[in-house]
FIKOLZA-1660 file (N, C-alpha, C; in steps of 0.1 Angstrom, whole numbers, plus 5000, padded with zeros to 4 digits):
% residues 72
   i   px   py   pz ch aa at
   1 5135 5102 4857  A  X  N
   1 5125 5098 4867  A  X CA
   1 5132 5093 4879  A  X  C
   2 5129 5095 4889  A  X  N
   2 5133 5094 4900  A  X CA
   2 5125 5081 4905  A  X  C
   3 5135 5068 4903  A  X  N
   3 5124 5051 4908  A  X CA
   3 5129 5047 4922  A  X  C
   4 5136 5063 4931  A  X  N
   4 5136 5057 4944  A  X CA
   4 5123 5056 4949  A  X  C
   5 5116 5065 4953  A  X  N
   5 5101 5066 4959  A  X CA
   5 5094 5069 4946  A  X  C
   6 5091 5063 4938  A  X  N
   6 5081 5061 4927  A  X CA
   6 5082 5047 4919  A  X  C
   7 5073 5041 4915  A  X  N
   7 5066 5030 4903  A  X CA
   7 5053 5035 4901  A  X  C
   8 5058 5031 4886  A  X  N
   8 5042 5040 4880  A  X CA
   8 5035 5022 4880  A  X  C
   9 5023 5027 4880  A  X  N
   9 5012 5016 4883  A  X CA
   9 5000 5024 4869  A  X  C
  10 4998 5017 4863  A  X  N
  10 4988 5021 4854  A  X CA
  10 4974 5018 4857  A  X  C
  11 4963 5029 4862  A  X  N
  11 4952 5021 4868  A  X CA
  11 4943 5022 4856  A  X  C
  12 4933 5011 4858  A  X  N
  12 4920 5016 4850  A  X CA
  12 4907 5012 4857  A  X  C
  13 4897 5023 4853  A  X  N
  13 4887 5021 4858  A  X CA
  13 4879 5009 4860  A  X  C
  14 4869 5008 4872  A  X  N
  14 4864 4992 4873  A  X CA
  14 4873 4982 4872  A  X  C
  15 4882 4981 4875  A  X  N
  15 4893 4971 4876  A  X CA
  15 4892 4969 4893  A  X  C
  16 4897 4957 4892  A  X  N
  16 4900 4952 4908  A  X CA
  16 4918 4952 4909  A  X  C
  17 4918 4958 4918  A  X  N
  17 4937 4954 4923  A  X CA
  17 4935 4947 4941  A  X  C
  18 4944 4941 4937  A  X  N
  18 4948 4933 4952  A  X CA
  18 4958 4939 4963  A  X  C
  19 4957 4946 4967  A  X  N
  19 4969 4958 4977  A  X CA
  19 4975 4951 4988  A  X  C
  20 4984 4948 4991  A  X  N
  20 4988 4942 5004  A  X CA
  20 5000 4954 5012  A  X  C
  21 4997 4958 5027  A  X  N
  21 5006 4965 5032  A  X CA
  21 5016 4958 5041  A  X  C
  22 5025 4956 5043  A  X  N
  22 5031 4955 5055  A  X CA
  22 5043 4962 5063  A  X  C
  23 5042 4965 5073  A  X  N
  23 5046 4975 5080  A  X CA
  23 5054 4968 5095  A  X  C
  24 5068 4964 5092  A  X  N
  24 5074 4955 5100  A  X CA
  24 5088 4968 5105  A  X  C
  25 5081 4972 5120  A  X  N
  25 5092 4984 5126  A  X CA
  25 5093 4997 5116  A  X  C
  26 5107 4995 5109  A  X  N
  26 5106 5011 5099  A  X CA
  26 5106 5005 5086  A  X  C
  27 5103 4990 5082  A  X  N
  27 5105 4991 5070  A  X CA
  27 5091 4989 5061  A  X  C
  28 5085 4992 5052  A  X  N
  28 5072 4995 5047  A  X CA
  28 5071 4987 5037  A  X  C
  29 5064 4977 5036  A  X  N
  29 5063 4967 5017  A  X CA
  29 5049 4972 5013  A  X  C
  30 5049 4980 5002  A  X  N
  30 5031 4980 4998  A  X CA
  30 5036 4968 4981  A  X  C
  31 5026 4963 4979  A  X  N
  31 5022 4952 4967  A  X CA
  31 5009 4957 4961  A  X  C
  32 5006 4964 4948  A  X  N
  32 4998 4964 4940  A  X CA
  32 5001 4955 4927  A  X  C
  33 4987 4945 4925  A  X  N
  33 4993 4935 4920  A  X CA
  33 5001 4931 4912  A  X  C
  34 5018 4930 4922  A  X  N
  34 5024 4923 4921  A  X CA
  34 5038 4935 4915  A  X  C
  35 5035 4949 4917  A  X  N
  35 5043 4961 4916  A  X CA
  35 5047 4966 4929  A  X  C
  36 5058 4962 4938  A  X  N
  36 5061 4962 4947  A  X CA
  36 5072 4980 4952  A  X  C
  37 5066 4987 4964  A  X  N
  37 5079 4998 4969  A  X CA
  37 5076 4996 4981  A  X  C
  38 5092 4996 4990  A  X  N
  38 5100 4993 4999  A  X CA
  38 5100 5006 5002  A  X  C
  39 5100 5011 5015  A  X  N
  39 5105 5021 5022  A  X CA
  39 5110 5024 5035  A  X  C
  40 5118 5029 5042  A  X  N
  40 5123 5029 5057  A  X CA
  40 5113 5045 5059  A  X  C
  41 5110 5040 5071  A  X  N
  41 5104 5052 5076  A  X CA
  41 5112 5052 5090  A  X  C
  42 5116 5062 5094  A  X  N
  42 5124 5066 5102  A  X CA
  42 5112 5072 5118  A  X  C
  43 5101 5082 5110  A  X  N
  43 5096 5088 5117  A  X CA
  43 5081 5085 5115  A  X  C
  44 5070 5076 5126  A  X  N
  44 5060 5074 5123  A  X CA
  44 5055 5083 5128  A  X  C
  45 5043 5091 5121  A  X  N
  45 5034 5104 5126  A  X CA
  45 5021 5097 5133  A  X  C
  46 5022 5089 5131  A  X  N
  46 5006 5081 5139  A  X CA
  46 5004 5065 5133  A  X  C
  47 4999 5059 5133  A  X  N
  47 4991 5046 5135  A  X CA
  47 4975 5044 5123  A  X  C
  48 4975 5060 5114  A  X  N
  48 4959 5057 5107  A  X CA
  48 4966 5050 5095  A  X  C
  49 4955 5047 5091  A  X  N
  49 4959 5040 5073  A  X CA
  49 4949 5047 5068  A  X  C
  50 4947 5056 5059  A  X  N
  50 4939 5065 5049  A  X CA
  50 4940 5059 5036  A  X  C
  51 4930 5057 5025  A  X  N
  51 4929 5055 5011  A  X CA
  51 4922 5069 5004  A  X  C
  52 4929 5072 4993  A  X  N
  52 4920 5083 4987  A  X CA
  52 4926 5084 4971  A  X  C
  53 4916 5088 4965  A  X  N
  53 4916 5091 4951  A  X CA
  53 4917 5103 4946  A  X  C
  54 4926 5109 4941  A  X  N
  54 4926 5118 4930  A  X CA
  54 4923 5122 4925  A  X  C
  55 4907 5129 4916  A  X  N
  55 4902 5129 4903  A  X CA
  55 4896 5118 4902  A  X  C
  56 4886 5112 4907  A  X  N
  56 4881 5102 4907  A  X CA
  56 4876 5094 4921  A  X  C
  57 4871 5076 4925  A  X  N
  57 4866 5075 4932  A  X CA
  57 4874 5060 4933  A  X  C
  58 4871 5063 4946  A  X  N
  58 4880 5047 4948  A  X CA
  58 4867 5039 4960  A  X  C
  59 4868 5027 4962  A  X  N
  59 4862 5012 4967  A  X CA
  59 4869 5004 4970  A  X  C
  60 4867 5007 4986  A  X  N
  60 4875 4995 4995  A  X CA
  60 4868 4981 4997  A  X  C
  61 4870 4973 4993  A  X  N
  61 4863 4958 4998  A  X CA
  61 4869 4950 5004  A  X  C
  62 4864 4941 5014  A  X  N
  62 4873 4930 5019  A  X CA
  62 4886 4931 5022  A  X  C
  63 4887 4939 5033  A  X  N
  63 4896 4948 5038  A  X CA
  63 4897 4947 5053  A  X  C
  64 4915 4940 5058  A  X  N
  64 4918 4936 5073  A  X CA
  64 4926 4942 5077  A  X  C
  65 4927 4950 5088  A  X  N
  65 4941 4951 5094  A  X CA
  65 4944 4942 5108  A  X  C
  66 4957 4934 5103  A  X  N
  66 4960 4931 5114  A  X CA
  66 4974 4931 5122  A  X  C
  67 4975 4926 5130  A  X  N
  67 4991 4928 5142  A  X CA
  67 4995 4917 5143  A  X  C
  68 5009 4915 5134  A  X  N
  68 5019 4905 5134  A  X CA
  68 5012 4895 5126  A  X  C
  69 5023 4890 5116  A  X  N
  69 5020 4878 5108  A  X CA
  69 5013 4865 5113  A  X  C
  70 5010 4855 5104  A  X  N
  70 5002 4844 5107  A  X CA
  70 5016 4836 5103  A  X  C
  71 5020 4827 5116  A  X  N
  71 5028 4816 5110  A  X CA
  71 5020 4804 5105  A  X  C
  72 5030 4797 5098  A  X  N
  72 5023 4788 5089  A  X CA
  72 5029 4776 5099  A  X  C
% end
């Protein structure tokens, strides 16, 4: 298995997951709860953020994007 650009995440139906993205210059943190992948992107193709499902259906809720962290 190749665990550079892959973690398996086991989903199940009607379940809620918590997704956090962050996108600081080239480097990419996504967090599904609490299964974390890191990536450098070198070359950004645009600015959208897309969600989609597979064989199946997905439900976005309570859902922000924003620009630059909140200090504490």
């Amino acid at each position: 298995m190749n665990i550079g650009l892959e973690r398996p995440i086991g989903l199940e139906a009607g379940h809620t997951y918590h997704i956090r993205l962050v996108v600081d210059d080239t480097i990419g943190m996504l967090h599904v709860d609490g299964v974390a992948l890191n990536v450098r992107m070198y070359e950004r193709p645009g600015e959208s953020l897309g969600v989609f499902a597979t064989d199946g259906t997905v439900e976005v809720r309570n859902a922000s994007i924003a620009r630059g962290l909140k200090r504490k």
